[in-house]
N, C-alpha and C positions, 0 to 999 in steps of 0.2 A: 698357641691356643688363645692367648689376650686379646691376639690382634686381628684372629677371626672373631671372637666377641665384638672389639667391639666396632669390628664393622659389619655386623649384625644389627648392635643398635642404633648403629648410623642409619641402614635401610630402614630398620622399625619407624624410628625417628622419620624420616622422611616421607615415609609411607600413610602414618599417621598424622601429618603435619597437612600431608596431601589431601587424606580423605576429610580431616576436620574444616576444613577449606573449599571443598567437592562440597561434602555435606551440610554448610552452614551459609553457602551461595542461595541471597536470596534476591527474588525478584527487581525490589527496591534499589540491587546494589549496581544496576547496569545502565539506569541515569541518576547515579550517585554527584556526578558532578556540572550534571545540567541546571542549565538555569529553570524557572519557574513559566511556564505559559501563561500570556496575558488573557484577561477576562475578551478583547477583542478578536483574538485569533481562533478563541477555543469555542466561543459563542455556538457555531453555526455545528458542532458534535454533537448534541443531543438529539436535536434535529434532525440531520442525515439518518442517527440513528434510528430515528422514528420511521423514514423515507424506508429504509432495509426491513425494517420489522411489518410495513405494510406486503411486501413482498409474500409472506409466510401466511396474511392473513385471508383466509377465506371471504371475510365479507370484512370490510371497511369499515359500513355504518357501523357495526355491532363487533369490533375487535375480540379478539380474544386476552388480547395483549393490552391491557388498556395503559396509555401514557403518563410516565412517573411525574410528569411535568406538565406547563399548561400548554405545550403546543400538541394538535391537533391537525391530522390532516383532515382537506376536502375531499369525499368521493368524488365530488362534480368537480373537479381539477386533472382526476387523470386522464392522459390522453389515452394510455394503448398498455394492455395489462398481457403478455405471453404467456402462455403454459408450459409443460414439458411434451405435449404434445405436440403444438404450433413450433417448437422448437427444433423439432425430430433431430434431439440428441444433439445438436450442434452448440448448446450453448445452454447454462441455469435459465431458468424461466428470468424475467425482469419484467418490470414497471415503468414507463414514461409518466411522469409527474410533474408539472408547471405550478409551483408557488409564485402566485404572485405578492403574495408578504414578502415574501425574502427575495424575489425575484430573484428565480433561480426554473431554470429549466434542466430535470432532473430524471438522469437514468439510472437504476437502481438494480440489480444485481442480487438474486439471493446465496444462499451457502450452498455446501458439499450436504444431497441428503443421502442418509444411508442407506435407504430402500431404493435408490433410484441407479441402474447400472449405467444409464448414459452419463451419471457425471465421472461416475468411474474412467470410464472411457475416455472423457476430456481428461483428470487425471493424468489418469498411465499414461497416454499419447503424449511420451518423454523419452529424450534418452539424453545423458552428461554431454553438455557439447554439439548437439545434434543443430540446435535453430541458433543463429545470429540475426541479430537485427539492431541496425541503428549504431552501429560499431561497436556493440557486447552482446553476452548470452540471453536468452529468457526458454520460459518456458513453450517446449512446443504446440501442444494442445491446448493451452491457455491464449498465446498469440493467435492459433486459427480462430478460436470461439471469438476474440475479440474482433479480428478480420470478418467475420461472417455475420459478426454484431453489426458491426458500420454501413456492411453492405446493405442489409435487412435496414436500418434504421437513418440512413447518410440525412433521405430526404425528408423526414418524418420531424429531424432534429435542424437539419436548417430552416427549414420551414418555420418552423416555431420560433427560429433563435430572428429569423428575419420579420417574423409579424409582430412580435413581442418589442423588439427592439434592442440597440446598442446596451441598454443600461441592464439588462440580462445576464447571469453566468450562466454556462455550461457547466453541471455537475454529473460527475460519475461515480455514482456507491459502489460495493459491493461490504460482504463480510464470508470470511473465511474464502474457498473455490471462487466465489465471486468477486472478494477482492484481490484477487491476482489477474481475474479477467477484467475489471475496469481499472486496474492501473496499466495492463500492457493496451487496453482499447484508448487511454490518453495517451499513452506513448504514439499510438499508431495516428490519431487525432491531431497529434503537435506538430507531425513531420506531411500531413494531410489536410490543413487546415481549409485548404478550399474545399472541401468535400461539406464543409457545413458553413458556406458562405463567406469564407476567409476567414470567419470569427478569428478575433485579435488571441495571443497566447494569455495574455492577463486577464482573461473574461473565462479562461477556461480551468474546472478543479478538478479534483479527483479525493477520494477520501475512502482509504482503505484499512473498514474496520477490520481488526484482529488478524491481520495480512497475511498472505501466504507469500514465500521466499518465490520471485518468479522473476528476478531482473540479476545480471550482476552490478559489482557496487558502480562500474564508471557508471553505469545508467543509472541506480539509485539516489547516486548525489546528482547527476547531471540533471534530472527532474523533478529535485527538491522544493522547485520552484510553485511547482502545480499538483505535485502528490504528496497528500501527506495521511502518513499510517499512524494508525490509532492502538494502543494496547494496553491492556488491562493487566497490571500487576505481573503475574508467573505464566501468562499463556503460550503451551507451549508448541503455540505452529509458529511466528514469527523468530523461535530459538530455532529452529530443527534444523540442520543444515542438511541431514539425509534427505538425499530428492523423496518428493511425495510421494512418487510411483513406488519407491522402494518400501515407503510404511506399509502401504496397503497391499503388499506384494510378500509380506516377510510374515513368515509362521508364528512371530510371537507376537503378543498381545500388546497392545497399545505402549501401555504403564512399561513395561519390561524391556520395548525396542527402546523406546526413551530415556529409559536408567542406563542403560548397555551404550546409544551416544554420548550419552549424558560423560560417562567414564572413559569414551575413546578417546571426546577432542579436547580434553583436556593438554594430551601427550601433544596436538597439531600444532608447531608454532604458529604465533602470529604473521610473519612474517612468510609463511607457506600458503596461509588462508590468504593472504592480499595480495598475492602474485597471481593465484590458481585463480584463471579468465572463466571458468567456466563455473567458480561455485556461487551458488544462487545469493539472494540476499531480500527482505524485505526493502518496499518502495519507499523513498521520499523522504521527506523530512518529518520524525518520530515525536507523536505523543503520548507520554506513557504515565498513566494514570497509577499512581503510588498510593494504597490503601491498608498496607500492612508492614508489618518492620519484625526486625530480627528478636526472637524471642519475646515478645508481644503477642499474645490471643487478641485473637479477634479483630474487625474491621475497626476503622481507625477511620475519622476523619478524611477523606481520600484528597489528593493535591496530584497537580498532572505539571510536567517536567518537559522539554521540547529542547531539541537540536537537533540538528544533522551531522549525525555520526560518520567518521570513516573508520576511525579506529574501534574495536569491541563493539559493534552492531550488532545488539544481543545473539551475541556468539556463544554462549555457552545456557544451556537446557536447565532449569532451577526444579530440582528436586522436591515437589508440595503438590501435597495433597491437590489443591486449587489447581496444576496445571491444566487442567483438562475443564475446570466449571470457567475456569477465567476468559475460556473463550466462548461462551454463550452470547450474544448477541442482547440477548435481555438481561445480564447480570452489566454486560459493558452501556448500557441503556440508562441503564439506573444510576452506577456510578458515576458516568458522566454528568449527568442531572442532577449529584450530588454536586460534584465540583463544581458547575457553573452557580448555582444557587450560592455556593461559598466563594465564590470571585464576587458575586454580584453585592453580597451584602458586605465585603470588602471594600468594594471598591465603592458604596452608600457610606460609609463612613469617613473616606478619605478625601471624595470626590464631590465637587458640590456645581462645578459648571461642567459642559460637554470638555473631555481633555482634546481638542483638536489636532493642539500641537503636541501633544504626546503618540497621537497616532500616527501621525507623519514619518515623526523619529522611529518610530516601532515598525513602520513599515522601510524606511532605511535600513536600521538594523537586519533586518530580515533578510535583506537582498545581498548587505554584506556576508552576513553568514554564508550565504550561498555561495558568493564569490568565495570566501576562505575554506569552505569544503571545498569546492576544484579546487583549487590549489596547491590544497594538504593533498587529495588524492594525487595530482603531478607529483609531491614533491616524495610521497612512500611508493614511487612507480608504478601505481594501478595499472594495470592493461587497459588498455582503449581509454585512461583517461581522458579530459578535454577538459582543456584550457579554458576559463572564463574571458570571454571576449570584452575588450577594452567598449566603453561608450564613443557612438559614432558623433559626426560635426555637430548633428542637432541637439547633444547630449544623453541622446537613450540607450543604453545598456543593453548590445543587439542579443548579447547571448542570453539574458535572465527574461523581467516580466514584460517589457514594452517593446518586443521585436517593428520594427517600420513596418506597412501594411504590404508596401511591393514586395519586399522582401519575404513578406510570410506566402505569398503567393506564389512565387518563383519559387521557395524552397520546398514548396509541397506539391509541384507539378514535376522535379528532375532531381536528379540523381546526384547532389552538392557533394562535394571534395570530403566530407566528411563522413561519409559513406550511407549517407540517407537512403532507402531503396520508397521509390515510387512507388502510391497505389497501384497502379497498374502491376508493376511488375513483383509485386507481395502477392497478389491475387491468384496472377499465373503460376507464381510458385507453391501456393499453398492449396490450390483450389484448382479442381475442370469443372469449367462453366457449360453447360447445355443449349441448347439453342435456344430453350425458351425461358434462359436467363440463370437458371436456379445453380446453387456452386453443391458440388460433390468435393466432399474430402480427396486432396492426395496422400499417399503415406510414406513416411522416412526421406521427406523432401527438407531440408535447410533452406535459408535467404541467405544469400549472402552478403 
């Protein structure tokens, strides 16, 4: 009788040790041991942010949304504003916008709206495993909409990146549904580069607010280089690991499907999530904006944290009230706008000439990091990992920011050893083309 007690309160014990741990999992704790984002890298967030929020606005001159900050977009700047009409279902509405402040030539991507069944449609158009590309998984309806982006916009964006000039980025927003379509449309853009003039890989970004899981990890770290996902505190689509299709497919209510993961993958080893080639993951190299702390009310001074993770990629769902406000677009707007304003008057008391040499080294660091995530991914066995390629005779680093120009051209015109699939042949498979050009969806087609 003892010795069923007291291994009853072993279980108890355990069980409770479990949930106070489950339940006391906060936001803050999952770039708990990241380093701090530089005032130079994070600059260009609030911004972007502002680029996405133009998206939702009916009229420009006269926002709805007015900016928490001083930047301010041009109406007289955008080139080509799409609707959900002009899009017929194939893709969120978007924005082409040309700053020439920041010199950035910029496409912009709105969210998932809930009234709208065609985004549903990109949605659900998923199944576990179903699309490969680029030697890993992504999402399948999100890679068409990207595919059908480039087609629609290939020459609209070289044109602009060709009159504008070398000194120009290519930018790709989205937030939420849209940031899973402009990070696989730079996927598709990277391995494509002649389609917008050879544009160099280091001229080209991506920045995806409040991200959706739509890449696996070899591909999240492998284009940490050019994608980097933005998150606000406890938001929870960047936690979810349940495919999207299944949220909006499943009887229970938001709040209840998300407590219900929240309590499965706990039981999942780690070591079962970094083998499994097919479970999703948010893009790129992560920044994650820290405004609240354990047993603390209320907003807090917010501070934003940056790596590229392989191991704990906000793996696990945080239990708060906020998971669901955290991904607004206007609350991630503001916060941002908070934290650069406190880098800026930080870095006014420290700093008194331009740090030159500190941006150099900071952009050094940056590239090594990248290298050392491949690496860690080879060395925990990812599937489809990839190797970070050594620097070629001339010294440039062919796998990360300054691929040689012949080479970005040959590699997005054929079929490379590393299983890159051609424009052409993504199109054929994703798409029948009409004869007077226009692409019709295929269905339950894979790339291989």
């Amino acid at each position: 009788m003892s010795l069923s007690c007291g291994v009853e309160c072993i279980v108890y014990a355990g069980f409770a040790r479990w949930a106070w741990k489950r339940c006391t999992y906060v936001g803050s704790d999952d770039s708990s041991t990241w380093p701090p984002a530089t005032l130079d890298e994070f600059e260009p967030v609030p911004h972007i942010c502002r680029y996405i929020l133009s998206v939702y606005e009916e009229d420009l001159r006269n926002p709805k949304f007015p900016p928490s900050g001083g930047y301010r977009m041009n109406p007289d700047w955008v080139v080509k504003r799409v609707t959900y009409e002009q899009t017929d279902g194939h893709a969120p509405p978007y924005l082409i916008y040309v700053d020439h402040n920041n010199c950035e030539i910029v496409l912009v991507i709105r969210g998932l709206n809930l009234g709208k069944g065609s985004d549903y449609k990109v949605l659900l158009d998923n199944k576990l495993g179903i699309q490969m590309f680029d030697g890993g998984y992504v999402h399948h309806g999100l890679l068409k909409s990207a595919v059908w982006l480039l087609d629609q916009e290939s020459e609209t964006l070289r044109k602009l990146w060709v009159d504008n000039g070398s000194s120009y980025k290519m930018v790709f927003a989205g937030h939420s549904l849209g940031s899973g379509v402009a990070a696989l449309l730079t996927v598709v853009v990277v391995n494509n580069r002649d389609r917008l003039g050879a544009i160099p890989r280091s001229n080209l970004r991506c920045y995806a607010v409040a991200p959706a899981r739509c890449m696996s990890l070899n591909l999240a770290v492998k284009y940490a280089d050019v994608i980097y996902s933005v998150v606000l505190q406890d938001d929870f689509l960047p936690r979810t690991p349940t495919p999207l299709e299944d949220i909006f497919k499943s009887i229970f209510c938001l709040p209840c499907l998300l407590f219900f993961v929240c309590m499965r993958d706990t039981f999942i080893p780690e070591d079962r999530k970094l083998r499994d080639p097919r479970r999703l993951y948010a893009p790129g190299r992560m920044y994650h904006i820290v405004e609240r702390k354990f047993c603390r009310c209320g907003r807090f001074p917010p501070e934003v944290r940056t790596a590229i993770p392989v191991e704990g990629r906000f793996e696990h769902i945080v239990l708060s009230a906020n998971a669901t406000s955290d991904h607004a677009i206007i609350w991630i707007e503001r916060e941002a706008e908070k934290v650069l304003q406190r880098m800026r008057e930080s870095s006014a008391l420290t700093v008194t000439v331009p740090p030159q040499t500190q941006k150099i080294q900071r952009l050094q660091t940056l590239e090594k990091e990248h290298k050392d995530a491949l690496e860690r991914a080879v060395s925990l066995n990812v599937p489809h990992a990839v190797k970070p390629e050594e620097p070629s005779a001339s010294g440039e680093p062919d796998g990360l920011a300054s691929h040689n120009q012949a080479e970005e051209v040959s590699n997005a015109t054929s079929k490379s050893s590393q299983g890159r699939t051609n424009w052409n042949e993504v199109v054929e498979k994703l798409f029948n083309r009409t004869e007077s050009g226009e692409l019709h969806l295929k269905k339950d087609v894979g790339v291989p």
